[in-house]
TORKOL-459170 format. One record per atom (N, C-alpha, C, O): atom name; z negated, x, y; residue number from 1; residue in one letter. Coordinates in pm, whole numbers, plus 50000, padded with zeros to 5 digits. Layout:
site CA; pz Z; px X; py Y; pos NUM; code A
...
END
This chain:
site N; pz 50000; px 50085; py 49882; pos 1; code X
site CA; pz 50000; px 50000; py 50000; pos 1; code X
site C; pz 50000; px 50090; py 50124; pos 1; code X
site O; pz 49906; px 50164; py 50153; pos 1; code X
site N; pz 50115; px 50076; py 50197; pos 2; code X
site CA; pz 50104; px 50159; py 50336; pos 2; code X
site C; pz 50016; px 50146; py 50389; pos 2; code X
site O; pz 50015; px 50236; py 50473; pos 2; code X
site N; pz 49901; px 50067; py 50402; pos 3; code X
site CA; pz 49837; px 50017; py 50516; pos 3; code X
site C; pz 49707; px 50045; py 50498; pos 3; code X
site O; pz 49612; px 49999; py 50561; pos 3; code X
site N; pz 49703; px 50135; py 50394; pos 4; code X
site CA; pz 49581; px 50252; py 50364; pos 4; code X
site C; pz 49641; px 50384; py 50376; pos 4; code X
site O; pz 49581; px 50484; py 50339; pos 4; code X
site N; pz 49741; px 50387; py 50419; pos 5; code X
site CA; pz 49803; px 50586; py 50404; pos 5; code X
site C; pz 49687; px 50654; py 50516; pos 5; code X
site O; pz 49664; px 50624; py 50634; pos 5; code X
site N; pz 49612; px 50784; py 50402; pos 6; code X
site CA; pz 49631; px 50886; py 50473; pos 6; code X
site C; pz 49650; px 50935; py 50564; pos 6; code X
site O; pz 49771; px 50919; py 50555; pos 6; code X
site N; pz 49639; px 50992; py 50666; pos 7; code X
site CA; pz 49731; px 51091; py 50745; pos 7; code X
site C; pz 49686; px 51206; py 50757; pos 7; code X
site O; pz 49567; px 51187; py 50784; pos 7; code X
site N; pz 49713; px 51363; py 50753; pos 8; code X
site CA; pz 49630; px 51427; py 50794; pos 8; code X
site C; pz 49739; px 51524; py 50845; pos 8; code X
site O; pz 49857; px 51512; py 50812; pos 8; code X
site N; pz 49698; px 51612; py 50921; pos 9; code X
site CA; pz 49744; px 51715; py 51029; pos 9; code X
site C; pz 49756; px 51693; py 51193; pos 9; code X
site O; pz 49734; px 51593; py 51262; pos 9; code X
site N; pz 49793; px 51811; py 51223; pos 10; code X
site CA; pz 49755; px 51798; py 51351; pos 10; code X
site C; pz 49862; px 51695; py 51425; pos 10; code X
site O; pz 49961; px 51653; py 51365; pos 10; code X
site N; pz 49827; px 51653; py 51583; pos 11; code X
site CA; pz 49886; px 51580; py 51661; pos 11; code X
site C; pz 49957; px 51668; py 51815; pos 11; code X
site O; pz 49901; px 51649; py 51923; pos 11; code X
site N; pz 50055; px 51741; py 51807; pos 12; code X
site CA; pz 50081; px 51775; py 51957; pos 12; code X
site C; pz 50182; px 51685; py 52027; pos 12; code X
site O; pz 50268; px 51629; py 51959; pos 12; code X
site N; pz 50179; px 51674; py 52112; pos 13; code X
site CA; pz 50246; px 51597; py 52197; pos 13; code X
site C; pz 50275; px 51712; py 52343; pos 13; code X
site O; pz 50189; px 51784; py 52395; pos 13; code X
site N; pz 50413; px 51701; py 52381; pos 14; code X
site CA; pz 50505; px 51814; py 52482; pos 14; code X
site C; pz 50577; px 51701; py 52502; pos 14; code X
site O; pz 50615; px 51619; py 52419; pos 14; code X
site N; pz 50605; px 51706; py 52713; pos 15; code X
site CA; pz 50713; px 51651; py 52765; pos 15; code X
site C; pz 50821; px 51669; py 52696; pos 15; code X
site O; pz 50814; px 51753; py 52606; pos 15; code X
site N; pz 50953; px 51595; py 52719; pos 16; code X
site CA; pz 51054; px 51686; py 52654; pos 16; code X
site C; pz 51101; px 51831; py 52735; pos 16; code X
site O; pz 51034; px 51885; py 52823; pos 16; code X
site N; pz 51215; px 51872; py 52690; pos 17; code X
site CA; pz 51226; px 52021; py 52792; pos 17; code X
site C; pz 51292; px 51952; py 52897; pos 17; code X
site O; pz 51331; px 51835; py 52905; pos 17; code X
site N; pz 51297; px 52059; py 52986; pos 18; code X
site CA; pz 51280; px 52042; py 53105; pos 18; code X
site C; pz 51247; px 51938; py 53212; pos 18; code X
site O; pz 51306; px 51895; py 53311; pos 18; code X
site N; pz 51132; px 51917; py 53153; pos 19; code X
site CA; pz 51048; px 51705; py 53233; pos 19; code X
site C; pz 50901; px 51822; py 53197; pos 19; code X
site O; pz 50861; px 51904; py 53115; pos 19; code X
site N; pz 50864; px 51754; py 53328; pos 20; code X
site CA; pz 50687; px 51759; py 53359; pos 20; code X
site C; pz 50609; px 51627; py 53307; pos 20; code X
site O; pz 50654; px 51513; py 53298; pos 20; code X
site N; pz 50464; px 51682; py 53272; pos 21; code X
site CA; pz 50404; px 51584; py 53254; pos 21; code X
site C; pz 50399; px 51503; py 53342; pos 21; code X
site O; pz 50405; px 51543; py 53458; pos 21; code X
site N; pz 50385; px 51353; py 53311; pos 22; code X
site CA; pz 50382; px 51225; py 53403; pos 22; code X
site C; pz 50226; px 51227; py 53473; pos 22; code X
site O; pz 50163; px 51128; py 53512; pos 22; code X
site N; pz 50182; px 51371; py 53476; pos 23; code X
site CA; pz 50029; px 51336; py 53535; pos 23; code X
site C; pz 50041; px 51532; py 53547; pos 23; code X
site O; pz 50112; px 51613; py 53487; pos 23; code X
site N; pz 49943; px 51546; py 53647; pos 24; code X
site CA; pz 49903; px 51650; py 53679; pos 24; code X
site C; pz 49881; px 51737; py 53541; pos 24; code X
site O; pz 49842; px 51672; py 53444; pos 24; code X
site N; pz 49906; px 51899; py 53522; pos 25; code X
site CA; pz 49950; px 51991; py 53406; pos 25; code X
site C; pz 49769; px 51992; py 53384; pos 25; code X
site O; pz 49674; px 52007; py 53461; pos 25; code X
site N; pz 49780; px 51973; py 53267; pos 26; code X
site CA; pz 49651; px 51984; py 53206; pos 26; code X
site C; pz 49575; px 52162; py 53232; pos 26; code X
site O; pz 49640; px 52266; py 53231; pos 26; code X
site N; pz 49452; px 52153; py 53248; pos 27; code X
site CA; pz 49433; px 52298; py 53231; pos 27; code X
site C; pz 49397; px 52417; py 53132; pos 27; code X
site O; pz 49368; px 52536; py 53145; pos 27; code X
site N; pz 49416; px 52306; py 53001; pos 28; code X
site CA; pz 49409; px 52373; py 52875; pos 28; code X
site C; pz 49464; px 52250; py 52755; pos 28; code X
site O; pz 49456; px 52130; py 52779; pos 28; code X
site N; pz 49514; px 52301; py 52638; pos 29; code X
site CA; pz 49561; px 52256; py 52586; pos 29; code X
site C; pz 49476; px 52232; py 52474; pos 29; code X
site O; pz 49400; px 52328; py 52456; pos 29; code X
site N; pz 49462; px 52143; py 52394; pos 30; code X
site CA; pz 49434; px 52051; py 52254; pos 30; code X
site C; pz 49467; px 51996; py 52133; pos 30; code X
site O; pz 49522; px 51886; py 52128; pos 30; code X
site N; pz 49438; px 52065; py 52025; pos 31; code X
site CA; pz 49521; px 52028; py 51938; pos 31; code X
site C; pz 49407; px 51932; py 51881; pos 31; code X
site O; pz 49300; px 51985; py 51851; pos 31; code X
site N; pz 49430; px 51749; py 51858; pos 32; code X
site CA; pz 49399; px 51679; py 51742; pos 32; code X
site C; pz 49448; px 51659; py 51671; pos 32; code X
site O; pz 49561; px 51610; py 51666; pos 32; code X
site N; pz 49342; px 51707; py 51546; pos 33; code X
site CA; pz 49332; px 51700; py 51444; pos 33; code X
site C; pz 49267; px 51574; py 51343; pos 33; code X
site O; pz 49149; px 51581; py 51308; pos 33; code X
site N; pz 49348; px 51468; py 51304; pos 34; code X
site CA; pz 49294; px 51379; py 51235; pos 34; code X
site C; pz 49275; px 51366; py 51084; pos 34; code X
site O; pz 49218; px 51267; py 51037; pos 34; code X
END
């Protein structure tokens, strides 16, 4: 049943190239991990 899957590894998320974030550049970066 899909609707129990798992998930595990990390989550990054990047503007695409050449686009800025839609909010002021973070001042450090984060990787979650679920």
């Amino acid at each position: 049943d899909w609707t129990r899957a798992t998930v595990h590894g990390a989550i990054v998320v990047y503007p695409k190239i050449g686009t800025t974030y839609p909010f002021p550049k973070p001042h450090k970066e984060y990787v979650v991990i679920i």
